[in-house]
C-alpha positions as CSV (number, residue, x, y, z in Angstrom):
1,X,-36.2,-24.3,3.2
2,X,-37.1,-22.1,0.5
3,X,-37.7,-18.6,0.7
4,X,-40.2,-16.7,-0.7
5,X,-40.2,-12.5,-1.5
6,X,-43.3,-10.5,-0.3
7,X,-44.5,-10.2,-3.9
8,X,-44.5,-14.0,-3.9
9,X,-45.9,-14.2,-0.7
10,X,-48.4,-11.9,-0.6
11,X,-50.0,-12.0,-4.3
12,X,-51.3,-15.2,-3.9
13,X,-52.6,-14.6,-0.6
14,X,-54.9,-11.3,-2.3
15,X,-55.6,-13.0,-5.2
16,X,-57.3,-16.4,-3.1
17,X,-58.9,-13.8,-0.7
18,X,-60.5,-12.4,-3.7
19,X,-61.9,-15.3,-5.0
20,X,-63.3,-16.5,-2.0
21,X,-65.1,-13.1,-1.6
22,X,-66.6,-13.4,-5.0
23,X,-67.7,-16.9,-4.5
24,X,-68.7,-16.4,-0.8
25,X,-69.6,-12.6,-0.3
26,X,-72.5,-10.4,-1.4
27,X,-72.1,-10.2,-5.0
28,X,-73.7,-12.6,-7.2
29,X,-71.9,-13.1,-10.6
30,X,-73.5,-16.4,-11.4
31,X,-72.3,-18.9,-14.4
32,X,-69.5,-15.8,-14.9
33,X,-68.0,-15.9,-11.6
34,X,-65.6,-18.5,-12.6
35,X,-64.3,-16.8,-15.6
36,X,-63.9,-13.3,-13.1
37,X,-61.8,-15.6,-10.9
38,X,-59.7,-16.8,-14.3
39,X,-59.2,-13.2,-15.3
40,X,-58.2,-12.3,-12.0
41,X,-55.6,-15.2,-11.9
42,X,-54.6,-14.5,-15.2
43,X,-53.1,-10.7,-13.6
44,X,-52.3,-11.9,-10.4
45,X,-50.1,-14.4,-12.5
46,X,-48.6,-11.9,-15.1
47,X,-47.7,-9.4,-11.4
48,X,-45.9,-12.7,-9.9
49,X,-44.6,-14.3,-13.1
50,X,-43.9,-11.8,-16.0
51,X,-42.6,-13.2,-18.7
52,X,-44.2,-16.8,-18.2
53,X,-47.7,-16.1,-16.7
54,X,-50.1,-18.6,-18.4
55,X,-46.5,-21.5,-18.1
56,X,-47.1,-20.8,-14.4
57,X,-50.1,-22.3,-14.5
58,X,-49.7,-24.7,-16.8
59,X,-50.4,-23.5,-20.6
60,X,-47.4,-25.5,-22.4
61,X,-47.8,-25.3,-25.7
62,X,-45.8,-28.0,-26.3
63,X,-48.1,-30.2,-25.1
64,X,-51.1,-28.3,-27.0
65,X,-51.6,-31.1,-29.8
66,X,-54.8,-32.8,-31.8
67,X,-53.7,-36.0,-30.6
68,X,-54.0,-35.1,-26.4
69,X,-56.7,-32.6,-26.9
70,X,-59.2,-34.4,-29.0
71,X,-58.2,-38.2,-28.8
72,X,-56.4,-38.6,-25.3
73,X,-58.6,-36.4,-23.9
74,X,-62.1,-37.3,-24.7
75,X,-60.8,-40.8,-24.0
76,X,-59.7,-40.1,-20.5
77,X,-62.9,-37.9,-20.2
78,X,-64.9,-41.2,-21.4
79,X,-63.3,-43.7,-18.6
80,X,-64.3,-41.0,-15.6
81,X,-67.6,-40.9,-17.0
82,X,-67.9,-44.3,-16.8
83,X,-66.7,-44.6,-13.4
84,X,-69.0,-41.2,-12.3
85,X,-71.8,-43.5,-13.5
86,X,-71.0,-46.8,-12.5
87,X,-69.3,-46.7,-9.5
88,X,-69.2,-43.5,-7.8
89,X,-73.0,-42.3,-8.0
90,X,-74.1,-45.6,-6.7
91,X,-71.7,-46.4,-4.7
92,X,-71.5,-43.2,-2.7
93,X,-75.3,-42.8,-3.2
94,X,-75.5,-45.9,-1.3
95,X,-73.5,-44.9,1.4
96,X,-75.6,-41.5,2.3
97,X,-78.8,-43.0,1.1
98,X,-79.3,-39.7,-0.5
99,X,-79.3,-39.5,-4.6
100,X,-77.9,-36.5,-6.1
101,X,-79.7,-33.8,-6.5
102,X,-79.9,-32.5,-10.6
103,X,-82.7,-30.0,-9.8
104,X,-80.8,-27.2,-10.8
105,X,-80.4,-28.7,-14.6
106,X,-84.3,-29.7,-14.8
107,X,-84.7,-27.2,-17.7
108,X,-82.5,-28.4,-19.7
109,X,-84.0,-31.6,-20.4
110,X,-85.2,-31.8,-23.8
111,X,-84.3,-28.0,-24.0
112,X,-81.9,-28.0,-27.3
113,X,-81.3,-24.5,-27.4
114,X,-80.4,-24.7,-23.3
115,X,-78.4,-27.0,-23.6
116,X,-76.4,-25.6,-26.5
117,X,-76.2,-22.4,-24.3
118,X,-75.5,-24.4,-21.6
119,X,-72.3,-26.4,-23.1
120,X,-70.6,-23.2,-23.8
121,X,-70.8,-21.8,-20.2
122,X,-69.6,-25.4,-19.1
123,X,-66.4,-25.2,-21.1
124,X,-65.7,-21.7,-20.4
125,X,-66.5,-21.5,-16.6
126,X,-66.1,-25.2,-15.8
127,X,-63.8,-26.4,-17.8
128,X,-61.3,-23.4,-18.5
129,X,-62.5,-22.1,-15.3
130,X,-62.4,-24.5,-12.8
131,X,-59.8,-25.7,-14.1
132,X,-57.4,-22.6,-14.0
133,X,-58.7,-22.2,-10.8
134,X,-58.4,-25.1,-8.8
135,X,-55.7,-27.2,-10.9
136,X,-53.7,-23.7,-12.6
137,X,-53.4,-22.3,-9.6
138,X,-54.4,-23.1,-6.4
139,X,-52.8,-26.5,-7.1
140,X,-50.0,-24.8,-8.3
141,X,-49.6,-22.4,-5.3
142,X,-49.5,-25.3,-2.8
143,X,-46.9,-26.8,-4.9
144,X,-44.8,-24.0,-4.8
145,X,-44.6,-23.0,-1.2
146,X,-44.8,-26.8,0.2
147,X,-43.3,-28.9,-2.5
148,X,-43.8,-32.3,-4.8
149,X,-43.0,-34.6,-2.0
150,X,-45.3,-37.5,-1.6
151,X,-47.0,-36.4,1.8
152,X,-47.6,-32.6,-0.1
153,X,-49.5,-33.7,-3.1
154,X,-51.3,-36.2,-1.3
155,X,-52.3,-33.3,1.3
156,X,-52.9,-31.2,-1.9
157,X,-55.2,-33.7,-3.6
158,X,-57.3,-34.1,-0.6
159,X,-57.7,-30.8,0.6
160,X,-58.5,-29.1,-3.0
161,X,-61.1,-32.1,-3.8
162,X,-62.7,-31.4,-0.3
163,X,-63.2,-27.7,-1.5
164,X,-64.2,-28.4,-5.0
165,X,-67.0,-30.9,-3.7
166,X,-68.2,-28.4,-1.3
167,X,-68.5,-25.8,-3.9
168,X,-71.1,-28.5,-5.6
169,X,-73.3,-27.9,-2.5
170,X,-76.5,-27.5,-4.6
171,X,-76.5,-30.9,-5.6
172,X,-76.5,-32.3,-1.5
173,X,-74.1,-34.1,0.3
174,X,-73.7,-37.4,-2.0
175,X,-73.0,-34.8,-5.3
176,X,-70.7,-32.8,-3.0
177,X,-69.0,-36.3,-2.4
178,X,-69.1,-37.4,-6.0
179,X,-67.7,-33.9,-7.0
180,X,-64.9,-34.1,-4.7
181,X,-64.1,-37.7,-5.7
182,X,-64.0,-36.5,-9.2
183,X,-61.7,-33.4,-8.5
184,X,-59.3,-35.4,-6.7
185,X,-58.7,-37.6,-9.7
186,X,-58.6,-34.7,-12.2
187,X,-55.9,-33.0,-9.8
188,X,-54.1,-36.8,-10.0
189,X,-53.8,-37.0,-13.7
190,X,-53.1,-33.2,-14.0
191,X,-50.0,-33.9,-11.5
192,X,-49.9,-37.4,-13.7
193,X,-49.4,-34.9,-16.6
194,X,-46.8,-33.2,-15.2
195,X,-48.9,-30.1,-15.0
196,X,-50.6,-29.9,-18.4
197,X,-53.4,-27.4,-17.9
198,X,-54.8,-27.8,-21.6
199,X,-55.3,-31.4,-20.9
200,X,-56.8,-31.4,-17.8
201,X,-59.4,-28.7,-19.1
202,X,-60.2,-30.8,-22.3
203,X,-60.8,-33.6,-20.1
204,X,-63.5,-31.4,-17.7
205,X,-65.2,-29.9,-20.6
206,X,-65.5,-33.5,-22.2
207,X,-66.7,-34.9,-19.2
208,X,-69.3,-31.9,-18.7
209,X,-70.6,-32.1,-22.3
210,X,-71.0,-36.1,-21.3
211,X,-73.1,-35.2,-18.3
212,X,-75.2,-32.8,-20.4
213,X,-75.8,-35.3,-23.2
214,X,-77.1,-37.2,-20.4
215,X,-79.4,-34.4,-18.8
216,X,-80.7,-33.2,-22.2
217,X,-82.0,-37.0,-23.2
218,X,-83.6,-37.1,-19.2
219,X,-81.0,-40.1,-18.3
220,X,-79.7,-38.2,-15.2
């Protein structure tokens, strides 16, 4: 079994616990509380890791190229859309007999300017956000202290898409079961991936500015 130092051990432990208490306690940071959490990691990550913080999470800059950021990407983006809309909306919409609730994004349709303002916080607290958070490094953290076997990604899959659909509460229990359908096939192609952060996010951002396409022309 593999062992693990206190810093290891315990960094992790502080920097989830902070997270949580941003997302969950008293202090209300809004669209920005995401890109706290990133920052956060970002530290807790350069404490742990040192000379390869942002590898640790999955920045390889090898893998950075035009061809998997704006052609792979937006493709992959494309095909989840596609099943969001097609299969897993209706389907699971069926199953709860409850649709999703959009309310939250009601002013953005037709709303131009809100929705330009609107695409940039998705990118930067969904997409490089969410991302870092759940895929970057919770992901990650699992992976380090319980392995790649079959069994411990399968658990880690599950149990991280769980969370992300519950933290998509405003949009009731059939988009907290969409959500969570959706994360666990992001985490599945960014284990797929072998890890490549700057995939996975280019993929959530596309599939966000999708969505919003959708919102601003009233079609969702």
């Amino acid at each position: 079994m593999k062992k693990f130092t206190l810093k290891q051990t315990l960094i992790p432990i502080v920097t989830i616990t902070i997270i949580c208490f941003l997302w969950f306690g008293p202090i209300n940071l809004n669209y920005i509380v995401n890109i706290v959490a990133s920052i956060l990691i970002f530290i807790a990550n350069y404490i742990e890791y040192k000379e390869k913080p942002f590898l640790a999470l999955g920045f390889q800059r090898e893998k950075f190229t035009l061809k998997n950021i704006f052609v792979l990407a937006p493709l992959v983006a494309l095909i989840l859309f596609v099943c969001y809309v097609f299969i897993l909306v209706p389907g699971i919409t069926k199953l709860t007999g409850a649709p999703i609730d959009y309310s939250n994004f009601d002013q953005l349709k037709g709303n131009l300017p809100g929705c330009l303002i609107a695409l940039l916080l998705v990118w930067l607290s969904a997409g490089f956000g969410e991302e870092i958070i759940f895929r970057g490094y919770f992901m990650r953290q699992f992976v380090k202290f319980f392995g790649e076997s079959k069994i411990s990604i399968v658990l880690n899959i599950i149990l991280l898409a769980c969370f992300f659909g519950f933290m998509h509460s405003y949009q009731g229990i059939t988009g907290q079961l969409v959500t969570g359908f959706v994360g666990a096939l992001l985490a599945l192609i960014f284990y797929l991936r072998k890890y490549d952060l700057w995939f996975i996010i280019a993929v959530h951002g596309f599939f966000d500015t999708l969505a919003l396409i959708c919102i601003y022309f009233g079609l969702a």
